[in-house]
N, C-alpha and C positions, 0 to 999 in steps of 0.2 A: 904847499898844499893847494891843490884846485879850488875853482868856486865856479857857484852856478847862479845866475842873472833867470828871470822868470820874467820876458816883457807880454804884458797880459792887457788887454784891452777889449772892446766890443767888436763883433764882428765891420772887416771893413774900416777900423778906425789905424790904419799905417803898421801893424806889427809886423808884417813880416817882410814889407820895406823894409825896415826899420832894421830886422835882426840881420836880414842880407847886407845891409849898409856895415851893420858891428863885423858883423864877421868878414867880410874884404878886409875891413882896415887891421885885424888882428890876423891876419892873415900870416903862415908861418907859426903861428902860436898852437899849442896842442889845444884845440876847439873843437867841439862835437855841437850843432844844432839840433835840437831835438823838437820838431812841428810835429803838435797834437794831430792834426789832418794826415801825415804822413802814416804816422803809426796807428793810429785809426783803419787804416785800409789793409794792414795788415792781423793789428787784434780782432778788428770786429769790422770783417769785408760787406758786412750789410747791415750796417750801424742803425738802432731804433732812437739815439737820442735820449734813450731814456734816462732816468735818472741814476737806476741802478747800474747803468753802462758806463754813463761819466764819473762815477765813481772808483769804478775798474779803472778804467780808463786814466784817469788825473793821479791814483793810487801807482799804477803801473808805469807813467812818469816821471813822481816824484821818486820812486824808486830807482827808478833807468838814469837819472839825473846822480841819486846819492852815489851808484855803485861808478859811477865815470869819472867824478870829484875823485873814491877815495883810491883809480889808478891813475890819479893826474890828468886826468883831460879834461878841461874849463869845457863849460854847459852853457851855452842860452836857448833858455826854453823857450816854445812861441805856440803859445796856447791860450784861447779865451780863457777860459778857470773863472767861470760867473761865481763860484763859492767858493769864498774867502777859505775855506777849510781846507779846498785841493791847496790854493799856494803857501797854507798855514804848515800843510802836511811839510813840504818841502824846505821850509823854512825850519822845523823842527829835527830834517834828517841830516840837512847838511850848513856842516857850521859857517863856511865860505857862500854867503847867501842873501842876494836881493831883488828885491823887488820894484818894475819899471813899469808905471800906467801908462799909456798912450792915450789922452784922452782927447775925443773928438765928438761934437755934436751926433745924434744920433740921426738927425738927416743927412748929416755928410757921413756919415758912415754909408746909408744905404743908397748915396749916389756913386760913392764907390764901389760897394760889393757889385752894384747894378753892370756897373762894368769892368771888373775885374777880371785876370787872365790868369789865372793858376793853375797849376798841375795837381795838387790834391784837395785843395778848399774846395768844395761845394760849393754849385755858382746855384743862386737867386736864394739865401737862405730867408732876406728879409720879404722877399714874395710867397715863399712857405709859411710864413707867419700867421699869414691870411687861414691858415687853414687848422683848422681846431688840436689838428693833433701834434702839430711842431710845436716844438719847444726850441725858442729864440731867444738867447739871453740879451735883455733891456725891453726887449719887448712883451714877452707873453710868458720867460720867467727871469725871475730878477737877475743883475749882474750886482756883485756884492762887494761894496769896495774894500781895499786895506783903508784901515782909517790912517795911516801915514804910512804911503810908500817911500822906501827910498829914493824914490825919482821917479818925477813926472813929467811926459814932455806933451805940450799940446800940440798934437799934429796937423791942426788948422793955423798955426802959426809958425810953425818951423819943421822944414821938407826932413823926410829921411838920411839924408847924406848930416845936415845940423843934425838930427837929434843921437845919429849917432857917433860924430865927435864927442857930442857932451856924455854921452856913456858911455866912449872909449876913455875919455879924461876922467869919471867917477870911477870905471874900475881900475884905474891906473892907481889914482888915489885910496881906494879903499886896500887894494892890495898890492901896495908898492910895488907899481911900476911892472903886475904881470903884464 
């Protein structure tokens, strides 16, 4: 049976380092990545942010996540999910299921997004903040933690390439050795 990994952190704080690094090393393995920003630009090409959208939105993942598990193809998610309830959704749909914080100060978060190079992330999100109508999770609306994730890595102390050994070796461990 498949399972699916949900690494969720603040904007800017290593996830998607982070799931690029899991996925090279599983490389060969039936793996599906699924980046919220990616599919965003296809659900909703001119995204408001809003609340009733990220609900769409994290609903319409946790789903795309369940139905991949149950034809066999291992999932890591890579999506903020400031509300414990989009990764709770997920956790409740599929049994093969954890959860990975990437946690990083929230000014090195925004010296990274500052300068970050991506293909579908939004660049200047923590400079949008500034303006009454964004909604920035940790900053102007909350990020909600799991009160015990299965794994936490802090990514002000250990680069992408460490933090994803140590979660190639927890899902080794958790499901013998996929």
């Amino acid at each position: 049976m498949a399972w699916a990994i949900w690494i969720t952190g603040l904007p800017g704080s290593g996830k998607t380092s982070v799931v690029r690094e899991v996925a090279a090393k599983l490389k060969g393995k039936k793996l599906r990545t699924l980046q919220l920003d990616e599919i965003r630009t296809i659900v909703t090409p001119h995204p408001t942010y809003s609340e009733q959208e990220r609900d769409i939105l994290y609903a319409f993942l946790a789903y795309t996540a369940k139905a991949l598990t149950e034809c066999g193809v291992n999932v890591i998610i890579d999506a903020t999910a400031n509300r414990k309830r989009y990764r709770d959704l997920a956790r409740r749909l599929i049994p093969r299921f954890f959860e990975i914080y990437v946690s990083c100060s929230l000014e090195t978060c925004k010296r990274r997004e500052a300068h970050r190079i991506t293909e579908f992330t939004p660049r200047g999100i923590y400079e949008k903040s500034k303006t009454p109508e964004a909604a920035v999770p940790g900053v102007n609306v909350p990020y909600e933690m799991t009160e015990n994730p299965e794994l936490t890595i802090d990514s002000e102390s250990v680069g992408p390439t460490e933090a994803a050994e140590i979660i190639v070796q927890e899902i080794r461990r958790r499901f013998n050795g996929t």
